[in-house]
C-alpha positions in Angstrom: 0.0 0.0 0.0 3.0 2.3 1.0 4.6 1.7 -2.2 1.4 2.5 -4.7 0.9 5.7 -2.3 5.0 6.7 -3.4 4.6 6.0 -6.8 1.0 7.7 -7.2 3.0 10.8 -5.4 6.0 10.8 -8.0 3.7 10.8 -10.9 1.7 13.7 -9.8 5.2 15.2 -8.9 6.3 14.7 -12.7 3.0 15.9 -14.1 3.2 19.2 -11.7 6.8 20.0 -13.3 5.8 19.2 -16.6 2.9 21.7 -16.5 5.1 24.2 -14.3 7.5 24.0 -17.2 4.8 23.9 -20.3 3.2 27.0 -18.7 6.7 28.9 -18.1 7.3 28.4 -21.5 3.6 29.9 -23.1 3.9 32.6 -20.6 7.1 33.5 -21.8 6.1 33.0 -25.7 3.2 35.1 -25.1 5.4 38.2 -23.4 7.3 37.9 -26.5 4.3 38.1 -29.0 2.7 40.8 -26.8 5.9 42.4 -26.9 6.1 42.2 -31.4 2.4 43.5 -30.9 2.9 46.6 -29.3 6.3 47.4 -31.3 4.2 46.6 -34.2 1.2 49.0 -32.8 4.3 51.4 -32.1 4.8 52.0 -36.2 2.2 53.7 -38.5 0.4 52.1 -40.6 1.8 50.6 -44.1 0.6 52.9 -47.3 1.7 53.0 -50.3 2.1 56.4 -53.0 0.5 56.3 -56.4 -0.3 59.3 -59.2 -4.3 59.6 -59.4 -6.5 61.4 -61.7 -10.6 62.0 -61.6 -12.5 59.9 -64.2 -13.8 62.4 -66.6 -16.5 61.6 -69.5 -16.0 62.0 -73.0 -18.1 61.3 -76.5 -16.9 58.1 -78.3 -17.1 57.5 -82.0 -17.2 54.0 -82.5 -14.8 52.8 -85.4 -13.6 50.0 -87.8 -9.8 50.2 -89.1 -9.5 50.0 -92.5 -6.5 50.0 -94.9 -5.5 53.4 -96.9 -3.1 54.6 -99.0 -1.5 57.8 -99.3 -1.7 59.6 -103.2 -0.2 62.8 -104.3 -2.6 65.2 -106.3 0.2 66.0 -108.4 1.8 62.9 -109.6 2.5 61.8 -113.0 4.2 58.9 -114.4 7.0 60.4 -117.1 7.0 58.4 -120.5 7.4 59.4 -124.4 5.0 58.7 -127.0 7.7 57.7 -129.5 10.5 55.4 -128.7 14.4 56.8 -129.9 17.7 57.2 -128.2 18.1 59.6 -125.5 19.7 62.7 -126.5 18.8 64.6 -123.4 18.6 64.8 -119.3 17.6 67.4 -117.3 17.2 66.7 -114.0 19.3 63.7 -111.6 16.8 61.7 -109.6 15.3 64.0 -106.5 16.1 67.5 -108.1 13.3 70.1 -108.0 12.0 71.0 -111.4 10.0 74.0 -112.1 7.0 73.5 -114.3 7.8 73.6 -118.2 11.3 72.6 -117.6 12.6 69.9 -119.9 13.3 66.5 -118.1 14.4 64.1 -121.1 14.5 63.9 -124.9 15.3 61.7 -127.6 17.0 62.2 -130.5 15.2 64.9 -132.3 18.0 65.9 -135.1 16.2 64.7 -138.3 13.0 66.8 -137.2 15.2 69.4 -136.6 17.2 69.0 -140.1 13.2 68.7 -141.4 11.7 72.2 -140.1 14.7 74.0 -141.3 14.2 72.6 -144.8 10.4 73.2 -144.6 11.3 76.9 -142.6 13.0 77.7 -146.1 10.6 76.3 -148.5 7.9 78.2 -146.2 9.3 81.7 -146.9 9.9 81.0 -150.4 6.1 80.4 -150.8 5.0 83.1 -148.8 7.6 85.0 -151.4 5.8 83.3 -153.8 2.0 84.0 -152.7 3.0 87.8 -152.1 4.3 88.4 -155.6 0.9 86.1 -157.4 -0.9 88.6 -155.0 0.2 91.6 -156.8 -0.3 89.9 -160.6 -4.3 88.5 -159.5 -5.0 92.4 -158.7 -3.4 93.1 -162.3 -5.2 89.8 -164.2 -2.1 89.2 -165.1 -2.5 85.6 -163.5 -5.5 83.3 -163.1 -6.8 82.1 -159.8 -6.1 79.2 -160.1 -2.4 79.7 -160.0 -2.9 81.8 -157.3 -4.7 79.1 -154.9 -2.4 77.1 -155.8 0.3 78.8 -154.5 -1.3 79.7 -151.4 -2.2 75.5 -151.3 1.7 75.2 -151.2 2.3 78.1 -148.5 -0.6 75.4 -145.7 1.2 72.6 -147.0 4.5 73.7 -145.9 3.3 75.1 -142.7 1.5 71.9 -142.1 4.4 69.9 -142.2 6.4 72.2 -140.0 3.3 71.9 -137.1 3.7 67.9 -137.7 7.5 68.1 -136.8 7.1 70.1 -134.4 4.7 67.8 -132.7 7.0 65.1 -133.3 9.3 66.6 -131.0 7.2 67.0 -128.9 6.1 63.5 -128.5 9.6 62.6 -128.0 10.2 65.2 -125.4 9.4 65.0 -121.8 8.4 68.9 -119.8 8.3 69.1 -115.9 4.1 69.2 -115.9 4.2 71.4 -112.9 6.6 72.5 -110.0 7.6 69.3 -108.0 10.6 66.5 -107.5 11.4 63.7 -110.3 11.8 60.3 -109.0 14.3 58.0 -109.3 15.8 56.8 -112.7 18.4 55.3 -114.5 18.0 57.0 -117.6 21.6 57.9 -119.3 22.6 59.4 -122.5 22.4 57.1 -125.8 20.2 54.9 -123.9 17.1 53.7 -126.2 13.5 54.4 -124.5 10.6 52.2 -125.7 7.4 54.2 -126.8 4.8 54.5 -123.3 7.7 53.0 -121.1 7.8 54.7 -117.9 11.0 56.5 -117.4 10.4 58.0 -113.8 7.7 59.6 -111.6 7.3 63.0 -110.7 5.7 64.4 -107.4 4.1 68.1 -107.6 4.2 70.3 -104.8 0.9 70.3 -102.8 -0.1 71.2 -99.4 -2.8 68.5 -99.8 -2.5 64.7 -99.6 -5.1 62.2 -100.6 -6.1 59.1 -98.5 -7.6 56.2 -100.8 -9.3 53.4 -98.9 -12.3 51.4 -99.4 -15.5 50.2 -97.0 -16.5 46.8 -97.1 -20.3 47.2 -98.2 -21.9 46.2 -94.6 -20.7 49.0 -93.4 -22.7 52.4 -93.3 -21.9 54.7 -96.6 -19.9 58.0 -95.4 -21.0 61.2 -96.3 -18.9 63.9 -98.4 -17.2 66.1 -96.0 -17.3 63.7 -93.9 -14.1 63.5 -91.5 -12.3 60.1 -91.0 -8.5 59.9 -89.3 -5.8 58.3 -90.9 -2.4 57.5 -89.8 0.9 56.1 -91.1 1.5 52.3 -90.3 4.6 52.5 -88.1 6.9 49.5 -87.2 5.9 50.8 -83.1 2.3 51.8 -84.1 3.0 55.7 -82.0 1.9 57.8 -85.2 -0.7 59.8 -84.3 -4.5 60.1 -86.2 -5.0 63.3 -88.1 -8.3 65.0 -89.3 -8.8 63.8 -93.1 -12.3 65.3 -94.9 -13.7 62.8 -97.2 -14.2 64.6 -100.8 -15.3 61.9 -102.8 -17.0 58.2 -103.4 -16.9 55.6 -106.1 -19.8 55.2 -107.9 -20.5 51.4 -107.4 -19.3 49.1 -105.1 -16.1 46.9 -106.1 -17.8 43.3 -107.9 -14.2 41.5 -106.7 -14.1 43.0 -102.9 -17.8 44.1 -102.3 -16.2 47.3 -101.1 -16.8 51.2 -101.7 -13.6 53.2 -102.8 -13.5 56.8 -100.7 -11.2 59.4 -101.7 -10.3 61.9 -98.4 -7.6 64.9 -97.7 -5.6 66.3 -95.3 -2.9 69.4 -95.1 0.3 68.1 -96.1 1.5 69.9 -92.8 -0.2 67.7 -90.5 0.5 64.2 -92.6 3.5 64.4 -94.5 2.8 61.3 -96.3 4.8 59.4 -99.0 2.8 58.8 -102.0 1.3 55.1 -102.2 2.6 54.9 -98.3 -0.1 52.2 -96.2 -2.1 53.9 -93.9 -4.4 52.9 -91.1 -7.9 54.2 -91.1 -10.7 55.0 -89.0 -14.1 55.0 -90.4 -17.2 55.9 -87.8 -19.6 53.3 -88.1 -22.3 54.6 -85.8 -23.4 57.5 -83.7 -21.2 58.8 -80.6 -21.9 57.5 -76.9 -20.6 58.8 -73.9 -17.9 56.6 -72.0 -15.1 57.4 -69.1 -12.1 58.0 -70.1 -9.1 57.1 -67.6 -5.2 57.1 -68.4 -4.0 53.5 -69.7 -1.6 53.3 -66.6 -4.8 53.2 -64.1 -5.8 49.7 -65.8 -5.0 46.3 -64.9 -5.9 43.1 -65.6 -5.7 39.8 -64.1 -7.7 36.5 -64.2 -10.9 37.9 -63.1 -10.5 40.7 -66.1 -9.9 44.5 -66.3 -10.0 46.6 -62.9 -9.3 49.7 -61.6 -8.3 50.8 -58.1 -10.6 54.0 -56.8 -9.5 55.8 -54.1 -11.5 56.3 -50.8 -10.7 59.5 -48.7 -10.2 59.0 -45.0 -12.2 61.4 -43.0 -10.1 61.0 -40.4 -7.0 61.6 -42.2 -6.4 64.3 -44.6 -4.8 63.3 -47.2 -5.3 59.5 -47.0 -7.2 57.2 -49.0 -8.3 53.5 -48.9 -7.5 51.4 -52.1 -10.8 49.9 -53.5 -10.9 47.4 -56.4 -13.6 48.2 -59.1 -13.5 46.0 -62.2 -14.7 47.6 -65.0 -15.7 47.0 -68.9 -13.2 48.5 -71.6 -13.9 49.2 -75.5 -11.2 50.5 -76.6 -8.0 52.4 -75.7 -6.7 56.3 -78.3 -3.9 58.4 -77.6 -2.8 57.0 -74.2 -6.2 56.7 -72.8 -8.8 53.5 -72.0 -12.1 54.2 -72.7 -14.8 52.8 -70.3 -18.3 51.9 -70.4 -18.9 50.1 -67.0 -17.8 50.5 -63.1 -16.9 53.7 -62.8 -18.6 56.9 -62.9 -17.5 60.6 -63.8 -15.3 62.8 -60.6 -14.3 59.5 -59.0 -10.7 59.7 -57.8 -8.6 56.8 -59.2 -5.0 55.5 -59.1 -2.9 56.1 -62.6 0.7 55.0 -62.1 1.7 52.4 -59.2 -2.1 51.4 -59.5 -0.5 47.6 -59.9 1.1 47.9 -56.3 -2.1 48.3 -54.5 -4.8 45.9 -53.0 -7.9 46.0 -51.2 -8.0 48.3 -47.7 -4.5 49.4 -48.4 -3.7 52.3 -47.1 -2.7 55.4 -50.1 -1.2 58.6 -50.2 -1.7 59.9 -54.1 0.1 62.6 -55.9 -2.2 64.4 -58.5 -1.6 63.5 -62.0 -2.5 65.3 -65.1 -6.5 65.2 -65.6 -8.0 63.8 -68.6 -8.8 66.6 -70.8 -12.7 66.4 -71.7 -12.3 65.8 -76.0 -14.2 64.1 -78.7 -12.1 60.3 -79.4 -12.5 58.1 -81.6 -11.5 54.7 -81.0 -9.2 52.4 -82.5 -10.6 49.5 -83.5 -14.3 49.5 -83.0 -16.7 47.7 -81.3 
């Protein structure tokens, strides 16, 4: 009996110890965590700065991108209506020309050798004609020998207008002011009749955009505005204005689409003649939409979002991070336009939007506002 009472007393002495020494321990774990607490407590709060913006509305043309080209309204391709060897260049390839300036000829001596025969044989029958003149007021000739000799006077002066636009035809005159293309045209080279030589580019401060409209799409109207833009290898060219000035007449039987002629000031869109352009056609009436910076958008799985900003009453200055996922169409000039989840004068996050998250703490620095303007999209809807 005296030995279960000993052994009953050691066990309860090992189980005191162990529970003396398993609550020394959380005691002295839970001073330490109480201790990270209130250090923790001790710092302010985490935040994070971002640029932000308002949300501002804006009237949205929706668009479909087409493919252009750019044409000169001065342009001509250069070729002689008779063939021969060149006896003549004017201009090197890229030199200015004013208009009427001579650009090439063939070989124009046997017309030349020809008038000056005919020249001769002219002023010997108008030598002729004067002196038959002065006998038909005497009757001293007949009438006949008279017309005759005034027959032979327009037949001589017929054959130097033929020669003459003989040389022409194998002469080549600047049309108007502009820029010859290249060419590798040379002296004694021979030049087919209609075979184009070079191009040549007249000075314009207009530029014409050719594109066409697949049928489906609604018809433009004449002075109508579109935008057109170089295709860039980074795609950064900017839209400018182009009026449309005129339409074919029927619709293309091969690619069922409607050929539209438009301009805009050389000034604006220095094009290259027969450069590709990009173009944006209106295909319905304008909405209103939001319009944010492109920075203030992210994506992830769930889709696009934006992160408003909440102001803290409490603390001037301070703002709360809240997700809002919103619906975009379409994104011009550095901008994403917006149909859904936001709503005009909300505050928003632009740049360092990505480093935020829900209840996070923000301090912003005011970016540049979106100016109110009339877009049109890229690519539309």
């Amino acid at each position: 009996m005296k030995k279960k009472r000993s052994s009953f007393a050691g066990w309860l002495w090992v189980l005191s110890s162990l529970v003396l020494i398993i609550g020394g321990l959380g005691y002295y774990k839970y001073n330490q965590i109480k201790v990270a607490i209130d250090m923790a407590a001790s710092f302010p709060e985490h935040y994070e700065v971002v640029d932000a913006t308002y949300v501002k509305v804006s009237d949205h043309t929706p668009t479909v991108s087409v493919l252009g080209s750019a044409a000169s309204p001065l342009q001509s391709n250069l070729s002689l209506e008779l063939s021969g060897k060149v006896a003549f260049v004017g201009f090197q390839p890229g030199e200015k020309a004013n208009a009427g300036g001579l650009l090439f000829q063939v070989d124009i001596s046997e017309e030349r050798a020809r008038i000056k025969s005919a020249q001769a044989r002219k002023k010997h029958a108008q030598s002729v004609l004067q002196r038959y003149q002065t006998l038909l007021e005497k009757k001293s000739i007949s009438q006949e020998q008279y017309d005759q000799a005034y027959a032979d006077l327009i037949v001589v002066q017929s054959e130097i207008e033929v020669l003459q636009a003989t040389i022409k035809q194998k002469t080549i005159v600047a049309p108007f002011d502009g820029v010859i293309g290249l060419h590798d045209i040379k002296l004694g080279d021979y030049v087919s009749a209609n075979q184009v030589l070079s191009t040549f580019i007249g000075d314009s401060d207009k530029i014409w955009v050719d594109f066409s409209v697949p049928q489906f799409y609604p018809e433009l109207k004449i002075s109508s505005q579109i935008r057109a833009r170089n295709i860039d290898y980074l795609g950064t060219s900017s839209f400018q204005l182009a009026t449309v000035i005129a339409k074919d007449t029927q619709i293309s039987d091969t690619t069922r689409s409607l050929r539209y002629r438009a301009k805009v000031s050389r000034t604006l869109a220095p094009y290259t003649p027969n450069m590709p352009l990009e173009v944006l056609i209106p295909i319905s009436d304008n909405k209103t939409v939001y319009q944010v910076p492109v920075t203030s958008v992210n994506q992830d799985i769930y889709g696009s979002y934006v992160m408003k900003l909440t102001a803290l009453n409490s603390e001037p200055g301070a703002y709360r991070a809240k997700r809002a996922s919103v619906q975009v169409i379409s994104e011009i000039n550095g901008s994403k336009l917006i149909t859904e989840g936001i709503h005009e004068g909300e505050k928003i996050a632009t740049a360092g939007a990505f480093k935020l998250y829900e209840g996070l703490l923000v301090r912003s620095k005011e970016g540049t506002s979106q100016q109110e303007s009339s877009l049109v999209a890229a690519v539309g809807e």
